[in-house]
N, C-alpha and C positions, 0 to 999 in steps of 0.2 A: 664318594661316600654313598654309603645306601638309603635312597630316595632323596634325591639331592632337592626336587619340585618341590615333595612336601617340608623339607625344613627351610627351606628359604620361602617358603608361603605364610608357614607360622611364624618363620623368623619376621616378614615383612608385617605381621599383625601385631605384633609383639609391641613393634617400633611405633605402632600408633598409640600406643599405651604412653611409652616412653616420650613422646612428643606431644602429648595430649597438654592441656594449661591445667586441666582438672579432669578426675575420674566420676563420671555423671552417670547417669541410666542410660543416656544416646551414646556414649563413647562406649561401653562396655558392649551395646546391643551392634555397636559397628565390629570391634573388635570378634566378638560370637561369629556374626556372618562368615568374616575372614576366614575363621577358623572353620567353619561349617564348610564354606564353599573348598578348603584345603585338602578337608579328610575326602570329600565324596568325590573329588579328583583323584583322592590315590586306593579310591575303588571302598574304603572304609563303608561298612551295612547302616544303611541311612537314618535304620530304628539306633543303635547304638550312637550315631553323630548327635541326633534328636536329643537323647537322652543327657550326653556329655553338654552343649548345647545349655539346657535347659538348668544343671548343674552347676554350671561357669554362671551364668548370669544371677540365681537365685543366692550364690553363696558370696560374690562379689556385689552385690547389691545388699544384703542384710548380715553379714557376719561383721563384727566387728574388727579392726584394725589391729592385728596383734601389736602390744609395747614393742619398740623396738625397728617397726618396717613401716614404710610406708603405703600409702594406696597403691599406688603403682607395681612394686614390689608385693603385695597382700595379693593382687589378681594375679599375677603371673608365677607366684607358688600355686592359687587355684589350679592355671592353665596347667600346670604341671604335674600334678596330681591327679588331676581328671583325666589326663592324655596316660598316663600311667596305668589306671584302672581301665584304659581299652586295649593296650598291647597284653594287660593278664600279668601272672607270676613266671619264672621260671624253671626248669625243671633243673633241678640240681645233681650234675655228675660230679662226685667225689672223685679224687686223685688217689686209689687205690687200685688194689690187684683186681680186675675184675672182668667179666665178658659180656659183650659185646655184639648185640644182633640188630645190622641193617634192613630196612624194609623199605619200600616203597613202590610206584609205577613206573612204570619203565619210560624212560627221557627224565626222569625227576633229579637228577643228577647225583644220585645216590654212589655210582662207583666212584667219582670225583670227592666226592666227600669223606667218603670213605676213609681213599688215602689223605684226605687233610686232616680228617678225625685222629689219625694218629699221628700225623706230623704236630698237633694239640697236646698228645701226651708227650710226645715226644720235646718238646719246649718244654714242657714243666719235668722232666727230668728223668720219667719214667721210659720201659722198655715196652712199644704196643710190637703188637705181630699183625699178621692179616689175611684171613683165611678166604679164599674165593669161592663161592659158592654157585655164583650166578651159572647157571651151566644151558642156560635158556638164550641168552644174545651172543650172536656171532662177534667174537672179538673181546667179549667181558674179564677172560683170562690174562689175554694179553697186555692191555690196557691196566689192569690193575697190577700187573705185574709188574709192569714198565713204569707205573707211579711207584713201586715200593722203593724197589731197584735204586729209585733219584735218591730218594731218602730215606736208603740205608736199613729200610725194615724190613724184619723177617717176612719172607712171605709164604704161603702154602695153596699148592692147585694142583688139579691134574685136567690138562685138560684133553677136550674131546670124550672124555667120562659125562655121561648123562646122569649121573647118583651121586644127586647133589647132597643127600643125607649121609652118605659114607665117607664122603669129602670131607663134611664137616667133623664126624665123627674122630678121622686119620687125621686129621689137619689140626685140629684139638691136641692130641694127644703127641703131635711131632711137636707142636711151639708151646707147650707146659710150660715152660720155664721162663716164658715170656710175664710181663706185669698185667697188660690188657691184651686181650685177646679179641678182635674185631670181626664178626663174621659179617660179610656182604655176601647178599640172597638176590635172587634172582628178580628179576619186577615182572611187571603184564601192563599189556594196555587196557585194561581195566582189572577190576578186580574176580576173576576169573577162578572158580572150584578148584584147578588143580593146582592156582596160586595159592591158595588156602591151604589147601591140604599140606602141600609142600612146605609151607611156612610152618604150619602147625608140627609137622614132624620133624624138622630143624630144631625148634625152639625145645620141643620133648629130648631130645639130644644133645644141645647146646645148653639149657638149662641156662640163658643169661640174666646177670645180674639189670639189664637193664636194655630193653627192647625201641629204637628209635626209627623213629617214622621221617623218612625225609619226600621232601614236599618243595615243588617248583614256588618261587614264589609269585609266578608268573599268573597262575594259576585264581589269585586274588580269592574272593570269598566262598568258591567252592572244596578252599583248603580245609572248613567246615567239617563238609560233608565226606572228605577222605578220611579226615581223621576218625571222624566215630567210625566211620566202614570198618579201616584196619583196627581200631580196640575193643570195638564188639567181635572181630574175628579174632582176634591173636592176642590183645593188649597190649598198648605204648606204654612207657615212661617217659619220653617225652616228645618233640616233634624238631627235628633240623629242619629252618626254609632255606633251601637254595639258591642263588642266580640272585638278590638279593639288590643288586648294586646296578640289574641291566632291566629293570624292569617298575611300572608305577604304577602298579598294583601290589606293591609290596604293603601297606598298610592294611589292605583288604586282608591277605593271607596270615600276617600276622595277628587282628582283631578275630578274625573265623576261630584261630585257633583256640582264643582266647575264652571263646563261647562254648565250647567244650567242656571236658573235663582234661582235656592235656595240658599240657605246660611246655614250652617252647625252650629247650636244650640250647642251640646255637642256631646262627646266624650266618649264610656264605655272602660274603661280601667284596669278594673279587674274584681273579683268575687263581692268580698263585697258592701253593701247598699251604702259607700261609694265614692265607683268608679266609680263617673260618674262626670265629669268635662265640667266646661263651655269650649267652644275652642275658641282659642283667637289663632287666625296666628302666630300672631310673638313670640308668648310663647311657642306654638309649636315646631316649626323652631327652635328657639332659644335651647330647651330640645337637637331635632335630630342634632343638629351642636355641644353637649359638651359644651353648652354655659352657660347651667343652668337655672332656673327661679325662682328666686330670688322671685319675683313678688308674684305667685303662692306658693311658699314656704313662705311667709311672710302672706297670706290671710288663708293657711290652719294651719300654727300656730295661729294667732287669734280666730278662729274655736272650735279649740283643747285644748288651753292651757291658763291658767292663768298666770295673772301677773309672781306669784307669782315661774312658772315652769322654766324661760328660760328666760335670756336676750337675743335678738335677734342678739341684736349687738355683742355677744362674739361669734356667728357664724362666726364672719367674721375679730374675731381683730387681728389675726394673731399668739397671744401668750396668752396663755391658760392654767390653772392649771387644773390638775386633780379633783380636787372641782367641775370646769368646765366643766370637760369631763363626769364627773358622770352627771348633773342636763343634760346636751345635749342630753346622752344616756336614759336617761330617757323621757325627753322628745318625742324625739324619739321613742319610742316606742309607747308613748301615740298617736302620728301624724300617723303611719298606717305603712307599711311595711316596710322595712329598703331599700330595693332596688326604691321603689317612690321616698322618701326624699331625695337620694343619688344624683339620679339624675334630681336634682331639683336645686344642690351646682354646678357651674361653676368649676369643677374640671377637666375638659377636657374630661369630659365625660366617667369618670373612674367609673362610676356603672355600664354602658353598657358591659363593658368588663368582667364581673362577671356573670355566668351563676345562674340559681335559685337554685342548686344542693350549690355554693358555696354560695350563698347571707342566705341560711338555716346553714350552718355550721357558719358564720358570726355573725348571728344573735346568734347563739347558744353561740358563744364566750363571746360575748356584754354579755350576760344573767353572765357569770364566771367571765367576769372584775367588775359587781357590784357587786357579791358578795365579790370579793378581796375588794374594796374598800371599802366595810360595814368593812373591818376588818382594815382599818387604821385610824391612830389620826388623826385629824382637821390642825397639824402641816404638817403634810407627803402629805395630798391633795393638801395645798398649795404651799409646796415647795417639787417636787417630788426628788431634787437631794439631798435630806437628808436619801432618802430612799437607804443604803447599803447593805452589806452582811448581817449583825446581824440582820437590820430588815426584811429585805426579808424570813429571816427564820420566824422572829413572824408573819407576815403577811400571810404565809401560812398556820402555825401551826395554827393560829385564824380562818382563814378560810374553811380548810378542803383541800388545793389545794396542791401543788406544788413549789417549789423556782423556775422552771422555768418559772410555770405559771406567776407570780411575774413579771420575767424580762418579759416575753411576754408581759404584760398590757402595762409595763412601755415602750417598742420599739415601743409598738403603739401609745402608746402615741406621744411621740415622733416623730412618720411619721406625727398623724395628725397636729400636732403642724408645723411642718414643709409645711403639704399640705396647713394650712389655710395662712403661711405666703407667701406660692405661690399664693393667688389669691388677693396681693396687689403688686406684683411682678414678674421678673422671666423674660425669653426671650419674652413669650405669654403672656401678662397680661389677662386674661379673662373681669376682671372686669373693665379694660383701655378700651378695644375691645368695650364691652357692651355700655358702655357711648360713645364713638363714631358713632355707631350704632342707639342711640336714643332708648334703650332698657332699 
């Protein structure tokens, strides 16, 4: 997940809340700390922690206790709200016909993006194209060519042509008939006069509906200072951060941006064409606090999967057969990496705490528990406490596995059966939490 340190920091401060015998002035001023010490680890500008900080304790300390929630739940809507007002609003790209102009510094991962920007309309059901422009780094053609190519979008280049404004011009007018139209421009190692210029007679030519600035998240709180750079020279609509998931300064880049006047479009949050996601604040927030996102998890199964793969609702009914746990795990796989999905489930944010060394052995598991279950009756999936010694042995024999692999499936089973009936219950309801919150 993206910034996996800082939600398992908040998450771990959270928990003092929840473990506390009473919510006092000392519990709440330990809790701040936590949370202090959290953001300025993930490079977060120290006047902004200050201030958030200062907010949490004032308004947990003298507002009164909404009907309905308790103390504990009353601070940790605070927490969430405050943490919300530092990542900012989002910039809003509608799912319409429209174009499309790349910008940013060169290594900012902008050609990568690129192609996942349209592999993003492309999910939601629309035709992008992808005009290359970059005519400035060796190899910029080919590389984005070679992403369209994977994923079947139109593309347009000429390269070894140095006029990059007639590229776009020609490149326009060959994919018309395309829904978005994406142009990727060339970068600089800094921002440099004839990167100006160039950008500025692209956009006079390209006319696009909306101009996006992408930005390393690596980069932490000097994402600030690029931002106003490039909208005093060109002007954004919104800002994409990059690289996202490999780096802990991602808070930093995200709060910079937020001190602007931009608004933060998407989010890269892994390798794959896949990974790149709209940002939406409170779904954010909601991920780094263990809270889940339910929202986001219900839009990329739609995406993904047919009727015909997954009831949604048995994600969440609390009691589940093995029948069930197969079509899930399967599903699951179809939806993208086992550690996204995970912590996408309100489970208190029990993926974070699974490093990728363990979430690969995990995954390796899931791969041996379907094969067990290709090897049991239609009787045994539905009702797993029919499955005993005697069959535990056919069930491995058929399989190629183990008797204890067997009980292994079956204990997991088991936990998740038990963790799904914790997110309708339990000391922390998550999913009570959530509806309070307005989430």
């Amino acid at each position: 997940m993206v910034m996996d340190k800082l939600g398992s920091s908040l998450q771990d401060a959270l928990k003092k809340l929840v473990g506390a015998g009473r919510i006092d002035e000392r519990t709440v001023t330990e809790v701040v700390k936590d949370i202090q010490r959290a953001l300025l680890q993930a490079d977060v500008n120290v006047k902004l922690v200050m201030q958030m900080s200062s907010h949490i304790k004032e308004r947990a300390l003298k507002e009164e206790v909404p009907p309905g929630m308790n103390p504990r739940e009353h601070v940790i809507k605070i927490v969430y709200h405050e943490l919300i007002s530092i990542v900012g609003r989002s910039a809003d790209i509608p799912l319409k016909p429209q174009t499309i102009m790349m910008i940013g510094l060169q290594g900012s991962g902008k050609t990568t993006t690129t192609s996942k920007l349209s592999r993003y309309f492309q999910r939601k059901g629309m035709k992008p194209a992808v005009v290359c422009a970059d005519t400035f780094r060796p190899g910029a053609y080919q590389q984005l060519k070679t992403l369209c190519d994977k994923l079947n979008v139109p593309f347009y280049g000429e390269e070894d042509n140095p006029d990059a404004v007639g590229i776009v011009e020609r490149g326009l007018a060959e994919l018309e008939k395309n829904d978005v139209l994406i142009v990727d421009t060339a970068g600089r190692h800094s921002l440099e006069a004839d990167l100006i210029d160039e950008m500025e007679q692209i956009h006079k030519v390209a006319q696009p509906d909306y101009t996006l600035l992408v930005l390393d998240g690596a980069i932490g709180q000097q994402a600030s200072e690029q931002a106003r750079a490039f909208n005093d020279s060109v002007g954004i609509s919104g800002v994409v951060i990059s690289k996202l998931d490999g780096t802990a300064k991602g808070g930093g880049a995200l709060s910079a941006v937020s001190e602007t006047n931009s608004a933060i479009a998407f989010i890269g949050v892994g390798e794959t064409p896949d990974d790149l996601e709209k940002f939406e604040p409170d779904r954010f927030i909601s991920r780094l606090l263990g809270m889940g996102d339910i929202k986001s998890l219900i839009e990329k199964a739609e995406e993904t999967l047919s009727e015909e793969d997954i009831d949604m609702e048995a994600m969440m009914r609390g009691r589940f057969t093995l029948k069930d746990m197969y079509s899930q795990l399967e599903a699951m796989n179809k939806m993208g990496p086992m550690k996204q999905i995970m912590q996408m489930l309100p489970l208190g944010g029990m993926g974070a705490k699974l490093s990728d060394d363990a979430y690969k052995v995990t995954e390796d598991k899931m791969k041996g528990y379907r094969v067990l279950m290709d090897s049991m009756t239609d009787e045994e999936l539905l009702n797993p406490r029919l499955i005993g010694s005697a069959r535990i042995r056919r069930i491995s024999l058929g399989s190629g596995s183990s008797p204890d692999a067997v009980r292994d499936l079956l204990k997991y089973h088991k936990m998740m059966q038990n963790a799904m009936k914790g997110l309708r219950g339990g000391k922390f309801n998550m999913q009570k939490m959530m509806k309070k919150m307005g989430m």
